[in-house]
C-alpha positions in Angstrom: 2.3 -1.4 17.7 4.5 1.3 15.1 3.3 2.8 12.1 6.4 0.4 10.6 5.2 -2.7 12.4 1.5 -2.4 12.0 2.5 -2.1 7.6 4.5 -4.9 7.8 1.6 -6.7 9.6 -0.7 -6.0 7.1 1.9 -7.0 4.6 2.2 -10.2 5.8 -1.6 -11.1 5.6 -2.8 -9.2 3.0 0.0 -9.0 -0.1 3.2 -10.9 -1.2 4.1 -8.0 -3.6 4.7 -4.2 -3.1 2.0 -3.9 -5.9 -0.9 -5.8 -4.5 0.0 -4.1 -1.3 0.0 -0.6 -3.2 -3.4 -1.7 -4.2 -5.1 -2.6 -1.3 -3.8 0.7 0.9 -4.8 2.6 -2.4 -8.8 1.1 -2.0 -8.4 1.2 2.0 -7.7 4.5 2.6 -9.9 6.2 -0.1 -12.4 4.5 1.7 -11.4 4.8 5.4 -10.9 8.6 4.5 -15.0 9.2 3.1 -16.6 7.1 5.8 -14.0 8.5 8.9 -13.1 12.2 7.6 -16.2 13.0 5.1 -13.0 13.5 2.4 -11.8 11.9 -0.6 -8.4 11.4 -0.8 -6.6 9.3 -4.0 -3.3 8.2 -2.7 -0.7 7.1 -5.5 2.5 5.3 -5.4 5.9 7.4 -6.8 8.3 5.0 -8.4 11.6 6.4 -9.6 11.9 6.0 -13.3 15.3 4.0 -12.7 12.9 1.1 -11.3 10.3 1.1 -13.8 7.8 -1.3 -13.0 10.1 -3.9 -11.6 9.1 -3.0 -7.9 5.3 -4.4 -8.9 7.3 -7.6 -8.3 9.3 -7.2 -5.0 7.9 -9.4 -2.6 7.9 -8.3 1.3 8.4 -12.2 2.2 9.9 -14.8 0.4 
């Protein structure tokens, strides 16, 4: 499976909106990156400023 299908995926099951999706990879892969690489790492989401917070709403599936 791609990098693009396996997101999607994950989309599907685990979030209807970019932002609980944002969320939920934020929490996985601080914690996939202690317990697998013995690192922290704090990923963040870059929005432009022309979309505000507006994309906390798009929805992956309708």
């Amino acid at each position: 499976m791609e990098m693009n299908q396996k997101i999607n995926f994950l989309c599907m099951i685990f979030a209807d909106t970019y932002r609980k999706m944002a969320d939920y990879l934020q929490h996985k892969v601080g914690l996939e990156s202690v317990l697998v690489n013995d690192k922290e790492q704090a990923p963040r989401v870059n929005v432009s400023p022309a979309v505000g917070t507006e994309w906390e709403q798009w929805r992956f599936v309708e």
